[in-house]
VOBA-1610 file (N, C-alpha, C; in pm, whole numbers, padded with zeros to 5 digits, always signed):
BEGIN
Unk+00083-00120+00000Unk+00000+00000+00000Unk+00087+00126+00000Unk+00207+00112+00085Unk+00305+00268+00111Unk+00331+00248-00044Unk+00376+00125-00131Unk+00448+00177-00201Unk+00336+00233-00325Unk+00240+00156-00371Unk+00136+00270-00402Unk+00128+00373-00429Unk+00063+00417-00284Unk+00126+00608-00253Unk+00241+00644-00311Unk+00329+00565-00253Unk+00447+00660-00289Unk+00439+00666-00472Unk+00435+00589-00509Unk+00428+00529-00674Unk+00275+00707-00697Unk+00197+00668-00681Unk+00104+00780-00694Unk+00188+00921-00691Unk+00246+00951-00533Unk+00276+01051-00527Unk+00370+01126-00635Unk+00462+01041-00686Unk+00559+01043-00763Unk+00511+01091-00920Unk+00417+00999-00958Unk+00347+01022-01099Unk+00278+01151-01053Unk+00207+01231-01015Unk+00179+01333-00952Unk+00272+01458-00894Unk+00358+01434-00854Unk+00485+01524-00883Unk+00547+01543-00981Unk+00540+01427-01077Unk+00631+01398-01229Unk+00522+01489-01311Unk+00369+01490-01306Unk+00292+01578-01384Unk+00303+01708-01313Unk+00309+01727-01244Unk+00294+01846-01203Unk+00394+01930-01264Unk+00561+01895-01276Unk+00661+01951-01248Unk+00676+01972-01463Unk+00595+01887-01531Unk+00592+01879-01664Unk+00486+02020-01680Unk+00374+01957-01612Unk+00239+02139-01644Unk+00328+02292-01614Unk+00424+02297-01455Unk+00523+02356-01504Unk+00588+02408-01568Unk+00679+02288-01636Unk+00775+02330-01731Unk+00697+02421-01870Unk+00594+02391-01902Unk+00513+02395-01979Unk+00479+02562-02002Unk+00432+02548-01850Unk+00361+02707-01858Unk+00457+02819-01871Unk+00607+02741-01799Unk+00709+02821-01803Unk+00754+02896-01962Unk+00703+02744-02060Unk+00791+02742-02168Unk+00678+02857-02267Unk+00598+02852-02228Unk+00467+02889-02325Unk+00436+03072-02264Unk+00494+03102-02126Unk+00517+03222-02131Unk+00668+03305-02145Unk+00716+03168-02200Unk+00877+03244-02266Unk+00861+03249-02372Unk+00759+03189-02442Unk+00735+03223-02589Unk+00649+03356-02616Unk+00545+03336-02513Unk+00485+03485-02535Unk+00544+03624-02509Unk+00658+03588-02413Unk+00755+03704-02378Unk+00834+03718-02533Unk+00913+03642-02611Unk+00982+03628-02697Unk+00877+03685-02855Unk+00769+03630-02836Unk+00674+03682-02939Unk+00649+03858-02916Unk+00615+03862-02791Unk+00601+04009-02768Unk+00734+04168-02812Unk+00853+04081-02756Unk+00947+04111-02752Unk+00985+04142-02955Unk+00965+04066-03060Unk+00988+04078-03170Unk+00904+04207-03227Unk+00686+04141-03170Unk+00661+04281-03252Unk+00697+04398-03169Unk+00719+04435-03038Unk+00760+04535-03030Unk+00870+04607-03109Unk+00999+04499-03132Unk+01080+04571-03222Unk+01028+04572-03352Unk+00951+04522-03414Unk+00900+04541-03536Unk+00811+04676-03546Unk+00716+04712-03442Unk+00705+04796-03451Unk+00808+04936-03428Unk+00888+04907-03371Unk+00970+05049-03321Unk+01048+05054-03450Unk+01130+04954-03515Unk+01151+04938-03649Unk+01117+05043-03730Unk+00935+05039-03745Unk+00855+05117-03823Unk+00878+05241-03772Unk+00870+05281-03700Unk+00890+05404-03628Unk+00972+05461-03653Unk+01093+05406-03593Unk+01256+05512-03632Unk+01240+05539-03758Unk+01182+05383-03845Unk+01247+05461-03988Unk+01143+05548-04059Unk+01011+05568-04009Unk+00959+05678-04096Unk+01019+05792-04024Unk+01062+05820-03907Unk+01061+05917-03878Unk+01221+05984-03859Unk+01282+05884-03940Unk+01390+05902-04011Unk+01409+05986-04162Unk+01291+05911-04228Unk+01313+05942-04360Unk+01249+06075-04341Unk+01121+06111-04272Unk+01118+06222-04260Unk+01228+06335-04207Unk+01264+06319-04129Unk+01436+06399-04111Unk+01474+06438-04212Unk+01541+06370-04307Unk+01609+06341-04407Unk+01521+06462-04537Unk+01372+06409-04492Unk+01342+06468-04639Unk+01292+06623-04600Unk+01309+06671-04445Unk+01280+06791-04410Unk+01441+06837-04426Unk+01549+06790-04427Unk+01683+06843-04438Unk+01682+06893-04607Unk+01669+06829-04678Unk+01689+06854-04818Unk+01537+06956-04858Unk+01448+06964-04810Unk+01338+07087-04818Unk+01397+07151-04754Unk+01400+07202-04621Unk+01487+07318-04550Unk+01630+07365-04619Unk+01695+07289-04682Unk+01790+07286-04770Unk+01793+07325-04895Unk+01664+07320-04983Unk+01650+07399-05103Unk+01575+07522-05077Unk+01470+07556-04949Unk+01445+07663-04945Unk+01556+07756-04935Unk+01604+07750-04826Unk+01716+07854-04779Unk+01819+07914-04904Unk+01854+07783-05008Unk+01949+07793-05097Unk+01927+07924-05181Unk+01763+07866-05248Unk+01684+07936-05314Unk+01654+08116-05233Unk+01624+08104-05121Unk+01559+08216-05018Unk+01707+08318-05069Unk+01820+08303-05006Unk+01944+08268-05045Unk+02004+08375-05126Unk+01975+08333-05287Unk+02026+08377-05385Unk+01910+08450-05464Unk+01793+08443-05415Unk+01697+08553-05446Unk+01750+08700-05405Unk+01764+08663-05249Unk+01827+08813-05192Unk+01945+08831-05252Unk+02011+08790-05268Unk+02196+08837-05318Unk+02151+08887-05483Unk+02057+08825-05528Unk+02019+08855-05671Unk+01994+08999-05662Unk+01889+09014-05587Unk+01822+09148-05593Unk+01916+09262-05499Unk+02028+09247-05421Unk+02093+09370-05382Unk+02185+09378-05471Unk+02243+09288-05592Unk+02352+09285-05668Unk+02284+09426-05772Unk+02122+09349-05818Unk+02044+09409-05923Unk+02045+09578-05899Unk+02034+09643-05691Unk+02035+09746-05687Unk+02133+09795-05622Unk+02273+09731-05708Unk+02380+09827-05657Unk+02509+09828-05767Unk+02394+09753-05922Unk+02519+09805-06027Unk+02448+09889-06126Unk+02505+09908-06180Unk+02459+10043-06298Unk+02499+09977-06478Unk+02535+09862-06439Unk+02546+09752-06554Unk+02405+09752-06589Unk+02346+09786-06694Unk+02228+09767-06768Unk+02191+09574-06777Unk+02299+09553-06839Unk+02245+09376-06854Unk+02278+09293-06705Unk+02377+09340-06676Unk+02383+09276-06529Unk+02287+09314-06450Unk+02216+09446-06439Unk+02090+09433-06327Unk+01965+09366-06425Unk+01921+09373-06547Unk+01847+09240-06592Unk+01875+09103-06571Unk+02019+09073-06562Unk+02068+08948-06543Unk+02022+08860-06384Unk+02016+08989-06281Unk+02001+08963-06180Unk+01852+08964-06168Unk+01788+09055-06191Unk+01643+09044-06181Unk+01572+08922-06188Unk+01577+08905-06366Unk+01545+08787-06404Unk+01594+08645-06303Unk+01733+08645-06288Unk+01739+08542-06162Unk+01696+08590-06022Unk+01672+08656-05992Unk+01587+08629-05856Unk+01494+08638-05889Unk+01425+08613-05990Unk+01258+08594-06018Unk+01229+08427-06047Unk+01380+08372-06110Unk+01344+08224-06105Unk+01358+08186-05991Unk+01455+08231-05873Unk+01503+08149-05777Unk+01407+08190-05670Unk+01305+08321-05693Unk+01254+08312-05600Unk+01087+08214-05621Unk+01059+08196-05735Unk+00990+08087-05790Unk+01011+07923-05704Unk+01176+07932-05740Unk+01189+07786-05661Unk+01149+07801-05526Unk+01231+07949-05449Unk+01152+07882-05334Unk+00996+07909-05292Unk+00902+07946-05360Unk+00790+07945-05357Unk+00737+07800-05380Unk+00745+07764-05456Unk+00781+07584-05485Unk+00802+07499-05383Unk+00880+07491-05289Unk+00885+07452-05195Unk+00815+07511-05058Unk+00759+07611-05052Unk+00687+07672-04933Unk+00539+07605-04997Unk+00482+07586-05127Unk+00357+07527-05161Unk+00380+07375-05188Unk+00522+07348-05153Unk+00489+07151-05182Unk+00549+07104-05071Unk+00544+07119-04912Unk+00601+07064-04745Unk+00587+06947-04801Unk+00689+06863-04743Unk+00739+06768-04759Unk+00588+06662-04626Unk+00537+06746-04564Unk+00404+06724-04472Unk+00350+06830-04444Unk+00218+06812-04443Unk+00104+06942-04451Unk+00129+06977-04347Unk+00113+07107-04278Unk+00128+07179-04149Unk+00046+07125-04064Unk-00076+07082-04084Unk-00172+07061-03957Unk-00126+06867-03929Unk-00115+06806-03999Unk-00011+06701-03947Unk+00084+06698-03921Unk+00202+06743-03998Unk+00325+06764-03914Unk+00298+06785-03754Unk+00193+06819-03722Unk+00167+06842-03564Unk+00180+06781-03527Unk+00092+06633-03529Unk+00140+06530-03497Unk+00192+06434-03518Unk+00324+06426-03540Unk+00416+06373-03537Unk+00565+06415-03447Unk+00542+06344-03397Unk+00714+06361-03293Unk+00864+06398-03403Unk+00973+06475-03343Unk+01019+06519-03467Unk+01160+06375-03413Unk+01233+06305-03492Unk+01336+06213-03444Unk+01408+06178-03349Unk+01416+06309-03297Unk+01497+06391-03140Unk+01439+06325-03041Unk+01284+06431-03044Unk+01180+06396-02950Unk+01121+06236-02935Unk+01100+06186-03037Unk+01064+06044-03017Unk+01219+05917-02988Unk+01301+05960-02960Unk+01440+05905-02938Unk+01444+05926-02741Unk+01383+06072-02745Unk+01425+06084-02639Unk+01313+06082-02518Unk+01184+06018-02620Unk+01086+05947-02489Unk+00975+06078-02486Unk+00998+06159-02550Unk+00926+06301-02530Unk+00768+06318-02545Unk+00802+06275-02686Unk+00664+06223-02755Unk+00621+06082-02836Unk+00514+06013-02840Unk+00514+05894-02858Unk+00429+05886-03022Unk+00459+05792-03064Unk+00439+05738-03209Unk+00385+05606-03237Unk+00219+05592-03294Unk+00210+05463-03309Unk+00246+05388-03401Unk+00174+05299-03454Unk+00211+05208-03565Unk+00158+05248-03727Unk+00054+05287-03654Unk-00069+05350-03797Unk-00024+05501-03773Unk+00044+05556-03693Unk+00057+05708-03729Unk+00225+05686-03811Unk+00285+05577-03778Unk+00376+05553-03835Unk+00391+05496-03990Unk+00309+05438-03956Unk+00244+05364-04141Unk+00218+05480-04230Unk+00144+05535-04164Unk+00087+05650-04241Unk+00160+05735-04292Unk+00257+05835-04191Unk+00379+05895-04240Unk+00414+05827-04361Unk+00511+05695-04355Unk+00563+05611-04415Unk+00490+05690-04593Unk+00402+05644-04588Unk+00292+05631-04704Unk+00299+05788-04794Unk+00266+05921-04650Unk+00313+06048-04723Unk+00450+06063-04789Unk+00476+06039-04678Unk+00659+06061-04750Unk+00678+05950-04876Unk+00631+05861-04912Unk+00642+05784-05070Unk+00562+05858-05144Unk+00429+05885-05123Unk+00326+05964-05219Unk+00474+06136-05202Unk+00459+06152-05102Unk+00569+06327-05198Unk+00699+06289-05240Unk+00754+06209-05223Unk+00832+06140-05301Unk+00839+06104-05412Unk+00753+06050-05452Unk+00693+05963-05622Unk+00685+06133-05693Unk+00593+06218-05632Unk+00532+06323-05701Unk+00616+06426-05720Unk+00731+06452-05672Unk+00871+06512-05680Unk+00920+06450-05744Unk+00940+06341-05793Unk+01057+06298-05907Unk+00928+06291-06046Unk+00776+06293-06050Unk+00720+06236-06149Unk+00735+06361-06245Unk+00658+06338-06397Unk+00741+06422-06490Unk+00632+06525-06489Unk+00554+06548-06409Unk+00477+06671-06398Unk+00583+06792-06365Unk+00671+06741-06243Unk+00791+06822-06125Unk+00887+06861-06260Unk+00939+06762-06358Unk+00988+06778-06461Unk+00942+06904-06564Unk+00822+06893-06599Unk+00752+06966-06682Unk+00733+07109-06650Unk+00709+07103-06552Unk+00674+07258-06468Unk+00795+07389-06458Unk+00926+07273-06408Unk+01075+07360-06417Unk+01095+07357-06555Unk+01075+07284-06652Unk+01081+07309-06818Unk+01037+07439-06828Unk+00897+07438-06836Unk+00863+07601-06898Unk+00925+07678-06814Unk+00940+07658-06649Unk+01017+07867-06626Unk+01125+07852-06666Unk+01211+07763-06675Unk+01332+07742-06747Unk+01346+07806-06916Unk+01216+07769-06950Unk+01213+07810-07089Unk+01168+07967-07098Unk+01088+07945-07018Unk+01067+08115-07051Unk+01181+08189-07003Unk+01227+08143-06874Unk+01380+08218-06853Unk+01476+08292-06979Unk+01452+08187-07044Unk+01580+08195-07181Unk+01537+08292-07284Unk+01428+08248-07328Unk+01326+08293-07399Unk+01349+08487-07374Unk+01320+08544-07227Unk+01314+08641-07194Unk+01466+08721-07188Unk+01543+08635-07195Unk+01700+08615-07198Unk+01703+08723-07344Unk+01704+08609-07403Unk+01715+08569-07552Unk+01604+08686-07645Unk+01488+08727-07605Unk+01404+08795-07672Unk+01373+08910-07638Unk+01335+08920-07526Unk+01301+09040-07365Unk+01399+09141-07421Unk+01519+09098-07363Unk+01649+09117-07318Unk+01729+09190-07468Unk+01692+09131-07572Unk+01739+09139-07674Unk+01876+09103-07688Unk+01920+09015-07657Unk+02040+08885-07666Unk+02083+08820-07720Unk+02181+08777-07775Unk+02177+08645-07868Unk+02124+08549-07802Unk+02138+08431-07910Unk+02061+08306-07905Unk+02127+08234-07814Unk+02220+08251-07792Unk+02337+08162-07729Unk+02304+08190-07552Unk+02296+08359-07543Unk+02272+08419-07401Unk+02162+08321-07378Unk+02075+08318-07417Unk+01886+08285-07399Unk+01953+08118-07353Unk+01978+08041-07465Unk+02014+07888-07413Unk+02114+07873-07347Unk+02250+07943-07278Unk+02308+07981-07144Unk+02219+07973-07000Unk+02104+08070-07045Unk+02034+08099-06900Unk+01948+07952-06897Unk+01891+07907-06994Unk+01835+07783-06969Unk+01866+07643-06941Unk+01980+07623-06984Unk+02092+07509-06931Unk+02153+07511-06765Unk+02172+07694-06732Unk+02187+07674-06592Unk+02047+07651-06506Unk+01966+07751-06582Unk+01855+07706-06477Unk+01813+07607-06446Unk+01825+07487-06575Unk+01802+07332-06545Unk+01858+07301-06486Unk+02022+07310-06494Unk+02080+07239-06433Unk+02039+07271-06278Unk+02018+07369-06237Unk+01962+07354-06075Unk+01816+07336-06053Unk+01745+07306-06135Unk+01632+07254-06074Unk+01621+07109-06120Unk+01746+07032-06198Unk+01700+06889-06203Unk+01786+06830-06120Unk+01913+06897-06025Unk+01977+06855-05901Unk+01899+06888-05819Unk+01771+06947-05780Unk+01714+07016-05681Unk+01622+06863-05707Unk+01523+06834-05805Unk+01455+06712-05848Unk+01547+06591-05787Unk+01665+06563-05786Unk+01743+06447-05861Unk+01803+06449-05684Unk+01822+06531-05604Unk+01851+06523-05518Unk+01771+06510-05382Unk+01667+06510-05419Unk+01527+06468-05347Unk+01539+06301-05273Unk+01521+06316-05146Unk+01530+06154-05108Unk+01401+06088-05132Unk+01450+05954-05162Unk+01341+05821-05205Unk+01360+05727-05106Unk+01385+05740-05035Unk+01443+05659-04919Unk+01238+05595-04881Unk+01199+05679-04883Unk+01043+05645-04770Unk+00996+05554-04916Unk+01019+05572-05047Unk+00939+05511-05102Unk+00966+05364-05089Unk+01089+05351-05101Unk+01123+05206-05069Unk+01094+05111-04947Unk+01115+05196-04795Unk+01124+05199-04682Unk+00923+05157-04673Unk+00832+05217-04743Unk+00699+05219-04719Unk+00677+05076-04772Unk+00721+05053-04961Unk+00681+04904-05018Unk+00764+04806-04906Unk+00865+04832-04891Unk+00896+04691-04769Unk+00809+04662-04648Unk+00758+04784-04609Unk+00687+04799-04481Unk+00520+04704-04502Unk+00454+04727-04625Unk+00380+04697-04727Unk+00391+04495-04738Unk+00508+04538-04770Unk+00592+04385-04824Unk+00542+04254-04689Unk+00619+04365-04600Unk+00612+04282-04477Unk+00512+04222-04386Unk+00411+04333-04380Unk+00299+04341-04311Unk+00173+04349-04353Unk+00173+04366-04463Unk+00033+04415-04522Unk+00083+04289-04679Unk+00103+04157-04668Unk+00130+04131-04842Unk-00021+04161-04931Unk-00148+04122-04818Unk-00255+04082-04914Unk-00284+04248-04965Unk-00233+04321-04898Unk-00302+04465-04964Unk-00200+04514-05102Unk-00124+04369-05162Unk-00042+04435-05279Unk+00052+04545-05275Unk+00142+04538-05355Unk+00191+04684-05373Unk+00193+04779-05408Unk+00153+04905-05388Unk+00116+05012-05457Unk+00236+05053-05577Unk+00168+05116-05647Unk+00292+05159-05731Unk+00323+05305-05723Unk+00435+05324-05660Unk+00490+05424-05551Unk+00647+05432-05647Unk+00682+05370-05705Unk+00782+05375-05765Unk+00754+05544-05863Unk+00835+05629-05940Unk+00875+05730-06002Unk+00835+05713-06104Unk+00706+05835-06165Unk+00654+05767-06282Unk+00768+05766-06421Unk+00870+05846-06360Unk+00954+05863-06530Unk+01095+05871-06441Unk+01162+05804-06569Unk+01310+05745-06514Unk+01363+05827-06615Unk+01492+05896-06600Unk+01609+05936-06710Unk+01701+05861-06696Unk+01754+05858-06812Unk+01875+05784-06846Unk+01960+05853-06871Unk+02091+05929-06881Unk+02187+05943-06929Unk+02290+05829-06940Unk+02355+05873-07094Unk+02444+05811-07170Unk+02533+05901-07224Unk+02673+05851-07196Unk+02760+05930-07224Unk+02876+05815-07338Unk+02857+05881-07475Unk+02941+05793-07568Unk+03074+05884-07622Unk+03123+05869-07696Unk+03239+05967-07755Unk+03177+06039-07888Unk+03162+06188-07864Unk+03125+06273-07934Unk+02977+06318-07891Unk+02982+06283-07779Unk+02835+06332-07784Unk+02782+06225-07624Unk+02635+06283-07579Unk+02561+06236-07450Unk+02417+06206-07526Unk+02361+06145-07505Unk+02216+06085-07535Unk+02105+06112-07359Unk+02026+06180-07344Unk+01953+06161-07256Unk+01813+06128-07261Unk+01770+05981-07221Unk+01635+05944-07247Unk+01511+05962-07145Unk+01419+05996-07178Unk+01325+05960-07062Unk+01193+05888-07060Unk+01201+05799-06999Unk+01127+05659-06997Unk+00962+05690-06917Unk+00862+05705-06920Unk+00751+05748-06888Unk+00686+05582-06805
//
């Protein structure tokens, strides 16, 4: 009979010490599960509110440039007595102050959201907090002004003041032909480094985010509606653009 009991007691300690191990093991998994999406979510977090950084550095960065050389344009314009040099200047601080008008009407985030959002600093340093869907979301603006800054509308738009630049150069001005396509080659050239230097970082950063978490909702097409190519051969450059 003792040994029985004891035999009982034993199988009964042996289950017990297994339900145990068990519960032990099954809330180290839920600790370990918890533990991932948290970093998956914080993941999401830093990096929209990274790329936003990034894409408020290069906006704060073409305003000022632009803000900039508007003013230096216009005290140059009223302090020479050069006839074509104060047209020369005019006319450029009328494009450059264009650009930065351009950027004061296209924020990289609308003013009444930007509110809420914590700025990289602040959400690093516990200040202000950031969810998942306010994080998604960002994510999503910053690809949509992204896409729409490189698409060939952004292209098209610096074409004509570019063109009329020259044009007014060239005709206005009464110039040669050469002056007129001078002023229009530089002016491109800084508004398709101003285009070309634009970060894409969120667009990519959003389809992975997309990729990861969301597969059944597909991928948007967030990609740049028009690609250039440059080609550089001997005697000459070819530049294409792919729609």
């Amino acid at each position: 009979m003792k040994r029985r009991n004891y035999r009982s007691a034993s199988v009964t300690l042996f289950l017990s010490v297994i339900f145990l191990l068990q519960g032990i093991s099954l809330k180290g998994q839920d600790g370990v599960a918890d533990s991932v999406t948290d970093k998956r979510i914080q993941h999401v977090q830093l990096t929209a509110l990274q790329d936003k950084q990034n894409a408020q550095i290069w906006w704060y960065g073409w305003l000022a440039g632009y803000s900039a050389a508007t003013a230096g344009q216009v005290i140059v314009s009223l302090s020479t007595d050069n006839l074509a040099t104060r047209q020369d200047m005019v006319l450029g601080a009328a494009t450059t102050f264009l650009g930065a008008l351009g950027q004061l009407i296209t924020p990289i985030v609308s003013k009444n959201a930007n509110a809420d959002y914590p700025s990289y600093r602040d959400y690093i340093a516990g200040e202000q907090p950031l969810s998942e869907e306010q994080a998604a979301e960002l994510l999503k603006t910053l690809a949509l002004r992204e896409k729409e800054g490189r698409s060939w509308k952004t292209h098209a738009i610096a074409g004509v003041v570019n063109i009329s630049s020259g044009l007014i150069t060239w005709l206005g001005f009464k110039r040669t032909v050469w002056d007129g396509l001078a002023n229009f080659a530089l002016n491109t050239a800084v508004t398709e480094a101003q285009i070309w230097t634009q970060p894409t970082r969120a667009i990519k950063d959003y389809e992975r985010y997309l990729r990861e978490n969301h597969p059944e909702a597909g991928m948007a097409p967030l990609k740049p509606e028009s690609e250039w190519t440059v080609s550089v051969f001997p005697g000459g450059i070819a530049i294409r653009l792919d729609f």
